[in-house]
C-alpha positions in Angstrom: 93.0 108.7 58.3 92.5 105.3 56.6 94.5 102.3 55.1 93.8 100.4 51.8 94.6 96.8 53.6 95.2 96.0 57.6 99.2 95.3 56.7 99.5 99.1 55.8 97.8 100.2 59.2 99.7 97.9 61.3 103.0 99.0 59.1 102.1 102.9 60.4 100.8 101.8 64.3 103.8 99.3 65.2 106.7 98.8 62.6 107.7 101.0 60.4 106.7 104.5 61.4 105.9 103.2 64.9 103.3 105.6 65.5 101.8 104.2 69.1 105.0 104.2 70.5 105.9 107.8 69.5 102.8 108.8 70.8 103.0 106.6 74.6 106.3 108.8 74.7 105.1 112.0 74.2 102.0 112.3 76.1 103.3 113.4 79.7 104.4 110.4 81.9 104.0 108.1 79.1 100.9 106.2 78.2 100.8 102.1 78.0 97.6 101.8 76.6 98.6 104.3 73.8 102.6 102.1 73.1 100.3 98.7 73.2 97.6 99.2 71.3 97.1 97.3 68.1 94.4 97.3 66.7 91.7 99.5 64.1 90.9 102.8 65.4 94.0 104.4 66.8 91.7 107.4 67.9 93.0 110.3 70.0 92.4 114.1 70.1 94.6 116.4 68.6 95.6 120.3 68.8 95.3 121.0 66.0 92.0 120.7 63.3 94.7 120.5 60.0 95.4 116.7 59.6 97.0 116.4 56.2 99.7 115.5 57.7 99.7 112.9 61.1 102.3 113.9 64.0 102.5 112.5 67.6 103.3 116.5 68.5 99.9 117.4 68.3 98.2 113.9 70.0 96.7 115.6 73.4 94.8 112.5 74.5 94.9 108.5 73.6 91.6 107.5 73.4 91.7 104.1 72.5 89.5 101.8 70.3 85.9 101.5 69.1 84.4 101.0 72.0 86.8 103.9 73.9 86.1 106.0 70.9 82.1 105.6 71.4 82.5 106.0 75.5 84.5 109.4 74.7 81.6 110.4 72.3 78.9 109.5 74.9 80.6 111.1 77.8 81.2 114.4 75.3 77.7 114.7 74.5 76.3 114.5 78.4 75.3 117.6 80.0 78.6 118.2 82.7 77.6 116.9 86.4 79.3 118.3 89.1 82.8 117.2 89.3 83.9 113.9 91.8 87.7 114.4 90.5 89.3 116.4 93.4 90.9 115.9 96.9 88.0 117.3 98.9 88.9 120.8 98.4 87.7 121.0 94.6 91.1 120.1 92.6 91.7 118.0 89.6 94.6 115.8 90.8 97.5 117.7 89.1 100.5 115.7 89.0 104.2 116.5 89.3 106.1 115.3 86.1 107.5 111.7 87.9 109.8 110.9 84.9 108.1 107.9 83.6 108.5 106.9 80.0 107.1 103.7 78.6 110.6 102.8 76.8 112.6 102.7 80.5 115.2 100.4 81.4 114.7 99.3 84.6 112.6 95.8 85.7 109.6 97.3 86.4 107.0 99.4 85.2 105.8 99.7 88.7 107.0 98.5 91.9 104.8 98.1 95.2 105.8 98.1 98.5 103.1 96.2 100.5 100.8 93.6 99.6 97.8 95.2 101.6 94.5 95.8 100.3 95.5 98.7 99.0 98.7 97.8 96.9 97.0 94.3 95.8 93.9 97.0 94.2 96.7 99.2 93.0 99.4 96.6 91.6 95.7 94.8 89.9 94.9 97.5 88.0 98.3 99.1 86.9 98.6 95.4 85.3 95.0 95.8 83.7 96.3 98.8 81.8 99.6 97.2 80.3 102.1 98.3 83.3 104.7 95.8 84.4 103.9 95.1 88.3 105.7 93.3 90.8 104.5 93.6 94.4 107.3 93.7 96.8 105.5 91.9 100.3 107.8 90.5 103.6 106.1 90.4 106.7 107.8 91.5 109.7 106.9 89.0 112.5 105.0 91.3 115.5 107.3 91.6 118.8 105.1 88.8 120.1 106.1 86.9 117.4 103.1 86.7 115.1 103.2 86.0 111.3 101.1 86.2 109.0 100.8 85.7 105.1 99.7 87.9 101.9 96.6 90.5 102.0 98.1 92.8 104.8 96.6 93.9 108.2 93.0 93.8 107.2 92.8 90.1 106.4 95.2 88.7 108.7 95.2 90.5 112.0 92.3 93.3 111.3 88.8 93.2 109.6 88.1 90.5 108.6 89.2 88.3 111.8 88.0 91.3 113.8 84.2 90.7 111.9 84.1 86.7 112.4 85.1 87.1 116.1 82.6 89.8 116.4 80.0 87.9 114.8 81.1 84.8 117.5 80.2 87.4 120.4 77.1 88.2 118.7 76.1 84.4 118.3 76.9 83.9 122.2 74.4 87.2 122.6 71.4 85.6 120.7 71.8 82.3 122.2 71.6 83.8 126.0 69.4 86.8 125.6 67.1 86.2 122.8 66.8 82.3 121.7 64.7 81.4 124.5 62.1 84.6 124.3 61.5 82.9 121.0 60.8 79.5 121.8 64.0 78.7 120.4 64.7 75.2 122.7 62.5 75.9 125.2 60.5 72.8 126.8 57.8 72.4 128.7 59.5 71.4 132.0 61.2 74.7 131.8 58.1 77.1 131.3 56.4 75.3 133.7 59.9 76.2 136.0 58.9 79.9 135.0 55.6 79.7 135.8 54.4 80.3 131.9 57.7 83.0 131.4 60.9 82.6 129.5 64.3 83.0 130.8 67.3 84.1 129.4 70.3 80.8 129.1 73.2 80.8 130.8 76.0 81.5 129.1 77.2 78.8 126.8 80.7 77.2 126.9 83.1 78.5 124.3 85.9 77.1 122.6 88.4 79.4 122.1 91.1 77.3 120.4 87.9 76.1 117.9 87.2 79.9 117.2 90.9 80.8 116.3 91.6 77.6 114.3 88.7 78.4 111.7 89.2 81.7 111.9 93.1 80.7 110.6 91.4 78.5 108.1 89.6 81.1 106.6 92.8 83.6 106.7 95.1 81.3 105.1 92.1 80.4 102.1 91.9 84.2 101.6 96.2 84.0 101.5 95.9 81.4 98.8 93.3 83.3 96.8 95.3 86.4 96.7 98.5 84.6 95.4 96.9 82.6 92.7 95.0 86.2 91.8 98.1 87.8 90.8 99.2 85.1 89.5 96.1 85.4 86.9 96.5 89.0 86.4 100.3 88.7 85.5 101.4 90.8 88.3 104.9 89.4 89.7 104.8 88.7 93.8 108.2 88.9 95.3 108.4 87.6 99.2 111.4 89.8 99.8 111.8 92.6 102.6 112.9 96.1 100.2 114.9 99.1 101.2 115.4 101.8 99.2 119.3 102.2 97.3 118.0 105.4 95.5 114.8 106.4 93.9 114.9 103.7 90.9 116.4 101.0 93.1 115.4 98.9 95.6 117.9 96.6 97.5 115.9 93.2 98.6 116.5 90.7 101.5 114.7 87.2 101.1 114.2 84.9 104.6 117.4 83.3 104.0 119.1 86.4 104.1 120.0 86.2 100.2 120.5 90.4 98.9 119.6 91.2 95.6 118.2 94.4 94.0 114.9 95.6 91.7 114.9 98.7 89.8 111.8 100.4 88.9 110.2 103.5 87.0 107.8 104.1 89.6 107.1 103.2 93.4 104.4 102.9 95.4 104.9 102.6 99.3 101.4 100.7 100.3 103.2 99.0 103.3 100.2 100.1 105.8 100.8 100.6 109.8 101.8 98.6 112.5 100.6 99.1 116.7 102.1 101.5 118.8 104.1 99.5 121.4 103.2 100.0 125.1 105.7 102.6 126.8 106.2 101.9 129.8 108.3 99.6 132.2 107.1 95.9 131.0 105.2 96.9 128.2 107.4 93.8 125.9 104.6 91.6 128.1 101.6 93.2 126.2 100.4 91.8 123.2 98.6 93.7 120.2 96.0 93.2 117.4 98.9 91.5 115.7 98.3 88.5 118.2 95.1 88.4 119.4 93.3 86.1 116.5 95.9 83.7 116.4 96.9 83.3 120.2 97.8 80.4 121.1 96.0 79.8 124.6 92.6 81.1 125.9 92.8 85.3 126.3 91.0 84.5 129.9 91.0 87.8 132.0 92.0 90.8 129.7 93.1 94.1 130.4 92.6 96.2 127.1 94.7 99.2 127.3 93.4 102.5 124.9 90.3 104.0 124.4 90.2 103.5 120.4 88.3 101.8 118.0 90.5 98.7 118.1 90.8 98.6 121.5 86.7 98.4 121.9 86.1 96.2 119.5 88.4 94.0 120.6 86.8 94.4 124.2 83.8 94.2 123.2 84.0 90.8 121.3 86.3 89.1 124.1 83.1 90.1 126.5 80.8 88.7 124.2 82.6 85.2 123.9 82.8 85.5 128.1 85.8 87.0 129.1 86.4 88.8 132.3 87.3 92.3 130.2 89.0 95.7 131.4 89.5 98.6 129.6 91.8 101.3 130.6 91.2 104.7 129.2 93.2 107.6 129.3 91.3 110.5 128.4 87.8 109.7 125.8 86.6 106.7 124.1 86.7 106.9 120.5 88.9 110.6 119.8 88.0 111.5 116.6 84.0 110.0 116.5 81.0 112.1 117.8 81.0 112.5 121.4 77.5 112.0 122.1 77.7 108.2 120.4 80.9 107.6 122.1 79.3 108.1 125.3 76.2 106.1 124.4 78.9 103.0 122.9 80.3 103.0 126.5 77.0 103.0 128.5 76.2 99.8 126.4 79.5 98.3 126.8 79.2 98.9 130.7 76.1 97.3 130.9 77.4 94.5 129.1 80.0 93.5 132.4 83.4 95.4 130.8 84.9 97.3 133.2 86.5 100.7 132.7 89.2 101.8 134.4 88.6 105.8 134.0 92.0 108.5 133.3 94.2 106.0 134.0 97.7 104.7 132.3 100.2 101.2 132.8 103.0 102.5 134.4 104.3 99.4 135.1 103.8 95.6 133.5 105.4 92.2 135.4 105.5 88.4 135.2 104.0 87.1 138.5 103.4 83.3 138.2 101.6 83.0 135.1 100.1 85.8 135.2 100.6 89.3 134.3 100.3 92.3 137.6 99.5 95.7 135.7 100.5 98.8 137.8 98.5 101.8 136.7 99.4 105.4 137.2 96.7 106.5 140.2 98.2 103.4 142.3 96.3 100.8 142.0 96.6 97.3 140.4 95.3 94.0 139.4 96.3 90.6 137.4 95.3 89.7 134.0 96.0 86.9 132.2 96.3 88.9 128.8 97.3 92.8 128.2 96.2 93.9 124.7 98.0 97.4 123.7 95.9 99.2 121.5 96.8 103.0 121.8 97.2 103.7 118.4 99.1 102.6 115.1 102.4 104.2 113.3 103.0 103.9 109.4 105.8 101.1 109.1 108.4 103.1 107.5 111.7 102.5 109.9 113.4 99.8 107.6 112.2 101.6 104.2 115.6 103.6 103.9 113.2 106.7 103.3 116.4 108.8 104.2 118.6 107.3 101.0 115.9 109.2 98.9 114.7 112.0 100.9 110.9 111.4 100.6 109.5 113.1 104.0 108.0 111.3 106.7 105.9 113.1 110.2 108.1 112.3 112.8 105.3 112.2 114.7 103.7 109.2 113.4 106.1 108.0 110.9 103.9 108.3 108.1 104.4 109.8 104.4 103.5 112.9 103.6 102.0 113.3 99.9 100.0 115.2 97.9 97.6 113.5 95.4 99.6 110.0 96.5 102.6 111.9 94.9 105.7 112.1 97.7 108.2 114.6 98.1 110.1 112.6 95.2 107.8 112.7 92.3 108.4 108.9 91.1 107.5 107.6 94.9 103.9 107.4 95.8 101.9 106.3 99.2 98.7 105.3 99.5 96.7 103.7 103.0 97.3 103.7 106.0 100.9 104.7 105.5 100.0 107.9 104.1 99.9 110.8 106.6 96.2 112.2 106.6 94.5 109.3 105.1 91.8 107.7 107.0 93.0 104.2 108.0 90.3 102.1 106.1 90.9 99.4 104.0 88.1 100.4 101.1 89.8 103.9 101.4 93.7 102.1 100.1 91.5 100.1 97.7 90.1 103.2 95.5 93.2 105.7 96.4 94.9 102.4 95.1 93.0 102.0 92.3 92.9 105.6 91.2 95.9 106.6 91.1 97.1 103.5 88.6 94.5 104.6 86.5 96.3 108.4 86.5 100.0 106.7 86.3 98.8 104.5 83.7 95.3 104.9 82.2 95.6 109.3 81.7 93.1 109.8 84.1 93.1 112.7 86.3 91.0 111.7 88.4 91.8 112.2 92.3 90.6 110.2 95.2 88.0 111.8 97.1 88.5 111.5 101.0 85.1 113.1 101.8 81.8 111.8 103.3 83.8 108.3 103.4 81.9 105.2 105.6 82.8 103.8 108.8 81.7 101.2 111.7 83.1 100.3 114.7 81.9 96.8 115.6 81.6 97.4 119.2 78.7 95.1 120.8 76.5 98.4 120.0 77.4 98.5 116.7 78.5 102.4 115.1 77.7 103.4 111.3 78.8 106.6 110.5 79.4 109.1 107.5 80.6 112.4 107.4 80.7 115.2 109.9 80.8 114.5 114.2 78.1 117.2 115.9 80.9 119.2 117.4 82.4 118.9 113.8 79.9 120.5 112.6 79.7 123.4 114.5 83.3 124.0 114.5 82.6 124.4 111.2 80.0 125.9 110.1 79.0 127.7 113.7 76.1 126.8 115.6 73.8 129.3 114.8 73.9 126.6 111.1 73.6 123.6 112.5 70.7 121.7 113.2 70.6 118.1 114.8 68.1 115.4 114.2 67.6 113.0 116.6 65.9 109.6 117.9 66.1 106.7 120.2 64.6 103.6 119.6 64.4 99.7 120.7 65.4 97.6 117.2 62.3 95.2 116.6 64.4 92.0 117.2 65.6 93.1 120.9 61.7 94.0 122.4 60.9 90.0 123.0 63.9 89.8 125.0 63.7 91.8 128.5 67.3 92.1 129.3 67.6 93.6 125.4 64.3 95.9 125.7 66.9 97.8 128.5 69.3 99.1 125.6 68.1 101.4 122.9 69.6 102.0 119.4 69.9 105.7 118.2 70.3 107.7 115.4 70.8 111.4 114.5 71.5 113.7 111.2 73.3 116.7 111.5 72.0 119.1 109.1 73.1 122.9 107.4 70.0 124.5 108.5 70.1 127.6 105.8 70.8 125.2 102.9 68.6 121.6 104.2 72.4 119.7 103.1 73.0 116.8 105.2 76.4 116.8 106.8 76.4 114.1 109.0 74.8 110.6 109.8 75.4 108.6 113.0 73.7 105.5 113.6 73.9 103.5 116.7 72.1 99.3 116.8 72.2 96.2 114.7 74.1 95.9 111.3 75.6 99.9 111.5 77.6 99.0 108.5 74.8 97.4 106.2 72.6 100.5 107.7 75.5 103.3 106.9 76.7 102.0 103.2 74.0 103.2 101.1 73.4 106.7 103.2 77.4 106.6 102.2 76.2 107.0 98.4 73.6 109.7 99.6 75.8 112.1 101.3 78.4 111.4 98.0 75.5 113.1 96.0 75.1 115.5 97.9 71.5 114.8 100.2 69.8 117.2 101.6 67.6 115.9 104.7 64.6 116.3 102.6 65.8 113.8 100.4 65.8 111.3 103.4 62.0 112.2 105.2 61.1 112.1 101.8 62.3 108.4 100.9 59.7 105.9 101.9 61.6 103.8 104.9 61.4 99.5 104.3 59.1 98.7 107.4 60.3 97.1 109.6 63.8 98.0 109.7 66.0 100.4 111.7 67.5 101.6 109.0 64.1 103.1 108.3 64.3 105.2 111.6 66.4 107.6 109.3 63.1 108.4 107.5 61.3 109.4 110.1 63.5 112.1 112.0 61.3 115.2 112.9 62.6 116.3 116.6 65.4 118.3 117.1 67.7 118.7 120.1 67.0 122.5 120.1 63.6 121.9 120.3 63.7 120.1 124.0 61.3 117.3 123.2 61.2 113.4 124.0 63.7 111.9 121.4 62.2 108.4 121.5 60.1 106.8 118.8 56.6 106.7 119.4 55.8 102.8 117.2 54.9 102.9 113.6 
């Protein structure tokens, strides 16, 4: 269709006829882009090839502009690829009607519960498509009495602290074990000493107040950044704790105790998890991951009670810094990783000095002096200064008045349960940790986040895939991981399918030290044998994550282990061990690497 002159087009897109806005209403859920566009082309696809006359019935798809229009035709044209749009079991995210229409009454286009990774990513790019976003963010101060400002567990009390204080253990590590081997303030006097050999240092002094204050410095710059961010992309931040009134209504509580309320078309509950609290007599003495990075006094001896991922990482970097470090363990380390590198992760961090206290539980916490006697459940006891509970997290739901609107929670865990994001109560949506199912992983809030604003707002249908996602677990043998565990595997797919690939090997930058030449890295790919399709990749030594993320893009794709021998490794690297995997575990022979 075309216009003599721009007023008649604008006259037919926005003012007289109103054509955008008839069309943002019609398509299903309502489309922004569509009611604020206003500019030449209006292009969209229609049911129907007979145009003499132009109806917002028969619009099936807003397209957008000239450059929208030429993406469309580009995209058209391509051969298909195989389809990244599903859940992990192959289906286009099909969602419930949620009631949304782009001429509502209420404040918001969009309200988000949680200012998290995930609901920052989501509340970003809801704005970026014409949505009006405020992010709803109040944080609860942990038992202990920790606070903490805007970006949610992973900046304040999880990764990103976690990595820094990680990377401090790792620091200490270098400067003891491997400085010396390589000359690296070594005088003569000393070799001499040594008669011509190197020693490892003694352990330096730490400053534990020094590593927390600028760790906190770091935090709060990240706070600021986040708060001037939204500002910039005209999404509305609200310091308020919200409770649901109904399911368009939320009632709000400020610090002062001021109540007000905020209405919205849609919701999105991004408000993450929080610890599981120690249960058992004097478990209100323990402290959490909520505390640890900004205690207040030196850990000194620490019991760290829970076999997880945050419990050995934390371990791990309090050993590393030279703390006295215990871990009690219930069952396994690491439920829910692959057995065989759980075991290996603990032989390291035994050799490192932490001491595990095997099937054991608290049974009873108490104040003696300054200190803090921990009774466990086979009898015996012992005094820490610190008692870190990390046993496992809970979606932080309690206060959300989830009953006033019905949207189901697991009992179990206290987390949503959802399907695509969507809730029991279409116009309510969860994404992160707080959604039942979802891995807890901040890049995994971050694209749910992102992709389903993009489907509210942007008529994409596009799903978040939860497959073949990336992990690490920063203990002091560092864990990169994607896709299926070994015993996964054969659950799965039965043994007679399954092949494993394995190695050991020393990491170049641990053979000049001799106390490092003692611990091995290791790697293994679990592999369909009838089909050569990778379904697994465990990596155990120095930078797992850097090692793991572009394997992550691999298995995405769809890599068969050929793809990997095949690839010619970077030498020297670790990374490149991957590469060179030839010996199976059903073969019997020597796993370790043989040198280039």
């Amino acid at each position: 269709h075309e216009f003599t002159s721009r007023d008649e087009f604008r006259e037919w897109l926005i003012h007289g006829t109103n054509f955008r806005e008839r069309v943002g209403n019609t398509l299903v859920g309502g489309n922004l882009r569509a009611s604020a566009h206003s500019s030449s082309p209006f292009c969209w696809t229609s049911n129907t090839a007979d145009q003499s006359s132009i109806s917002a019935d028969s619009v099936l798809e807003f397209i957008g502009g000239c450059d929208d229009a030429l993406d469309w035709c580009r995209k058209f044209a391509q051969p298909p690829a195989p389809s990244t749009s599903t859940d992990g079991e192959g289906n286009i995210a099909e969602m419930v009607p949620d009631g949304h229409s782009p001429s509502h009454s209420y404040d918001y286009d969009l309200l988000i519960l949680g200012g998290g990774s995930g609901g920052l990513a989501a509340s970003k790019e809801a704005a970026k498509l014409g949505a009006k976003v405020a992010v709803l963010d109040y944080v609860k101060p942990s038992p202990a009495g920790s606070k903490w400002g805007l970006g949610g567990t992973c900046v304040n009390v999880g990764c990103i602290p976690k990595k820094l204080m990680h990377n401090a253990a790792l620091l200490n590590g270098n400067y003891v074990h491997d400085q010396p081997h390589y000359g690296i303030g070594v005088t003569p006097e000393s070799i001499e000493a040594n008669y011509g050999m190197t020693q490892d240092n003694t352990a330096a002094t730490h400053s534990w107040d020094m590593l927390k204050q600028n760790v906190q410095n770091h935090i709060r710059g990240l706070n600021f950044k986040y708060r001037v961010d939204l500002r910039e992309k005209e999404v509305t931040y609200l310091n308020l704790l919200g409770k649901f009134v109904d399911k368009n209504t939320i009632e709000t509580v400020d610090k002062k105790g001021n109540v007000d309320t905020v209405t919205f078309s849609r919701c999105m509950i991004a408000v993450g998890g929080r610890p599981t609290p120690l249960n058992c007599e004097g478990g209100e003495l323990a402290i959490s991951s909520d505390d640890i990075f900004s205690l207040d006094r030196d850990p000194g001896k620490v019991l760290c009670v829970g076999a997880s991922y945050i419990s050995l990482e934390c371990a791990g970097f309090l050993r590393g810094i030279g703390k006295d470090v215990t871990v009690a363990v219930r069952s396994i380390l690491l439920r829910g990783f692959d057995r065989e590198c759980a075991k290996l992760i603990g032989e390291h961090m035994k050799d490192e000095g932490i001491v595990f206290r095997e099937e054991v539980v608290p049974t009873k916490l108490e104040k003696v002096g300054e200190k803090i006697k921990v009774t466990f459940s086979n009898g015996e006891s012992d005094e820490y200064d610190t008692v870190l509970a990390a046993i496992g997290r809970s979606g932080d739901t309690s206060k959300l008045g989830l009953e006033n609107v019905g949207v189901a929670v697991n009992p179990k865990n206290s987390k949503i349960s959802a399907k695509f994001e969507q809730t029991s109560v279409p116009n309510i949506y969860a994404i992160g940790d707080v959604m039942d199912g979802c891995p807890e992983l901040t890049p995994v809030a971050i694209h749910a986040g992102k992709a389903l604003s993009r489907r509210l707002f942007g008529g994409s249908n596009q799903a978040m895939d939860y497959r073949n996602i990336c992990t690490t677990v920063f203990t002091p043998l560092e864990y990169g991981t994607v896709g299926y565990s070994e015993d996964e595997a054969i659950a799965e797919f039965g043994e007679e399918t399954v092949t494993v690939y394995h190695k050991y090997f020393i990491p170049l930058e641990w053979s000049l030290s001799p106390s490092r030449g003692s611990h091995q890295g290791f790697c293994k790919a679990i592999v369909n044998k009838h089909t050569d399709k990778v379904l697994g990749l465990h990596y155990l030594g120095p930078n797992a994550g850097e090692v793991m993320q572009g394997f992550g893009t691999a298995m995405k794709l769809g890599c068969k282990f050929e793809d990997i021998t095949e690839t010619v490794g970077i030498h020297p690297t670790t990374a490149e061990e991957f590469t060179t995997l030839s010996i199976t575990k059903e073969s019997g022979e020597d796993a370790a690497a043989s040198g280039c």
